[in-house]
TISE-811652 format. One record per residue: residue in three letters; y, x, z of N, C-alpha, C in turn. Coordinates in steps of 0.1 Angstrom, whole numbers, padded with zeros to 4 digits, always signed. Atoms other than C-alpha are relative to their C-alpha. Layout:
<pts>
alaYXZYXZYXZ...
</pts>
This chain:
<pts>
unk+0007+0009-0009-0839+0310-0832+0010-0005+0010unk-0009+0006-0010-0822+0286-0809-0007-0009+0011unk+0011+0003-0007-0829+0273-0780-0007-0016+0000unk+0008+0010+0004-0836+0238-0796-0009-0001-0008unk+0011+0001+0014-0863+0247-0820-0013-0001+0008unk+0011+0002-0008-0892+0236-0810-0013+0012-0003unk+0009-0013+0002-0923+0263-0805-0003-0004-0016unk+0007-0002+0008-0939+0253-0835+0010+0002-0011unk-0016+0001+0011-0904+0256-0857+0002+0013-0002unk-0002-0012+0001-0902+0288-0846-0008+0008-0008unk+0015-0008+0006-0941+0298-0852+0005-0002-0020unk+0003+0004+0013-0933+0282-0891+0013+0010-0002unk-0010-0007+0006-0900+0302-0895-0010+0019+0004unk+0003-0006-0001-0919+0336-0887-0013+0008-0001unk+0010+0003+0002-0953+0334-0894-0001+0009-0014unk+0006-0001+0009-0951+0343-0930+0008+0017+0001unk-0002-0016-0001-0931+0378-0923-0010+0007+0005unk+0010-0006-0009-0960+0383-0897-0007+0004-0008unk+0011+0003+0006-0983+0381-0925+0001+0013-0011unk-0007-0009+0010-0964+0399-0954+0000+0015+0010unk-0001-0012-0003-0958+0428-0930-0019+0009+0002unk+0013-0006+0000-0997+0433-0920-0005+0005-0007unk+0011-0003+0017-1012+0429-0954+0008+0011-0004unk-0012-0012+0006-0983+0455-0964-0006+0012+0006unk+0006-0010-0009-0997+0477-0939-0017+0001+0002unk+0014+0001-0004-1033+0473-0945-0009-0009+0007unk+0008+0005-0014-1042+0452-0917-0012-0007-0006unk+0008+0011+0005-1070+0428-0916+0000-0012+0006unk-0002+0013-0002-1076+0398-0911+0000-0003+0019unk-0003-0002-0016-1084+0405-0871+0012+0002+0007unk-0013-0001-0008-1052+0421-0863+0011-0004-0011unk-0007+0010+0005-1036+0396-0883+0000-0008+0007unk+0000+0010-0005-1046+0368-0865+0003+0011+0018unk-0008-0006-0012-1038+0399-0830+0011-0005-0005unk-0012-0004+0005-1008+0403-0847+0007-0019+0007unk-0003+0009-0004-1003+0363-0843+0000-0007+0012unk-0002+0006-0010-1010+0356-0810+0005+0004+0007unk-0009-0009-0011-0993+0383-0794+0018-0002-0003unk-0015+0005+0002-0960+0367-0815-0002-0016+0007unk+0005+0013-0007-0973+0331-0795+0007+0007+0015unk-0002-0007-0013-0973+0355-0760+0016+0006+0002unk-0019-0002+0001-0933+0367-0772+0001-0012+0001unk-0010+0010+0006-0922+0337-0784-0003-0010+0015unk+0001+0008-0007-0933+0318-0755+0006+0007+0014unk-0012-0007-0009-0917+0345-0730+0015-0004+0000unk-0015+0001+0008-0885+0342-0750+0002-0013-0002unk+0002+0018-0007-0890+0299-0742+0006+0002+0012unk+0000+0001-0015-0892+0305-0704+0012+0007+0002unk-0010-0006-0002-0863+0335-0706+0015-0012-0008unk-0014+0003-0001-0843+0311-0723+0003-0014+0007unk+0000+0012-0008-0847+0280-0705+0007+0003+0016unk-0006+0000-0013-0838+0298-0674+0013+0007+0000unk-0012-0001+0001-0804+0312-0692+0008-0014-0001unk-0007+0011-0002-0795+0279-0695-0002-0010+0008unk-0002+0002-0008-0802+0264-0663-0010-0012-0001unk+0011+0011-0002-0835+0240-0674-0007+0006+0007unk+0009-0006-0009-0857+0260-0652+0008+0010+0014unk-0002-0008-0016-0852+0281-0615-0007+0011-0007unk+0009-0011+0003-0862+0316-0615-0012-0005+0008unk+0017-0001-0002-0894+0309-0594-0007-0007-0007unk+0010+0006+0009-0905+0283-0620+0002+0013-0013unk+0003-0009+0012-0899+0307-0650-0004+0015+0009unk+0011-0007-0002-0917+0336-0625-0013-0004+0000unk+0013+0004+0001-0947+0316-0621-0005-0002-0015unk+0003+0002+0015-0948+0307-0661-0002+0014-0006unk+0005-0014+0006-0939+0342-0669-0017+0005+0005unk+0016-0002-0002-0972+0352-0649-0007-0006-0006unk+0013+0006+0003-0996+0326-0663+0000+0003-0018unk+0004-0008+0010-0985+0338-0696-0004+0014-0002unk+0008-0014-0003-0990+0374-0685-0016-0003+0000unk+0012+0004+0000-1025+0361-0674-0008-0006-0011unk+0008+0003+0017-1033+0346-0706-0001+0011-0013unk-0005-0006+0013-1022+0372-0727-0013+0011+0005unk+0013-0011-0005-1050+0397-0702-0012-0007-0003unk+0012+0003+0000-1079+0372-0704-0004-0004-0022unk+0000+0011+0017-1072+0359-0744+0001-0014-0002unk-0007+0018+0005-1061+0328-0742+0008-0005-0008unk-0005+0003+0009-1052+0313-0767+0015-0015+0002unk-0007+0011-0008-1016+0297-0759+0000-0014-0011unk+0000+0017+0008-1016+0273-0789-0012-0007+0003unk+0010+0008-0004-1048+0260-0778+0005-0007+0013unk-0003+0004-0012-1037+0259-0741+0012+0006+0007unk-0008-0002-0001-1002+0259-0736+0001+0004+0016unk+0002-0001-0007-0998+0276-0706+0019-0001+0007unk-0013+0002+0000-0955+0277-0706+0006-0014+0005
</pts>
């Protein structure tokens, strides 16, 4: 992953290990689709952490983002619906 791939580049390159590992493991289809949105709540951390390694964001704008993704990830929000990053 780099820091030019866009979110959804990312979501398409890892998506199908998410999938293969579950079903491998039993899962079902519920914490399949957990399984995917808590890789949405990384992957969008790992946005904001790297945006402020390379100097597109201040730390107080990637603390406030970190938080509202913290806050979305407690209430269930769904960040592909409502990009909160």
């Amino acid at each position: 992953m780099s820091h030019t791939d866009s979110f959804a580049e990312v979501i398409r390159k890892f998506l199908p290990s998410i999938l293969k590992k579950t079903l491998a493991e039993g899962g079902t289809e519920f914490e399949m689709v957990e399984k995917i949105d808590n890789a949405f709540y990384d992957l969008a951390r790992t946005k904001i952490n790297l945006q402020l390694s390379i100097g597109d964001i201040d730390s107080t704008d990637a603390a406030r983002r970190l938080q509202r993704v913290d806050e979305a990830q407690s209430t269930g929000a769904k960040l592909y619906d409502n990009p909160v990053y």
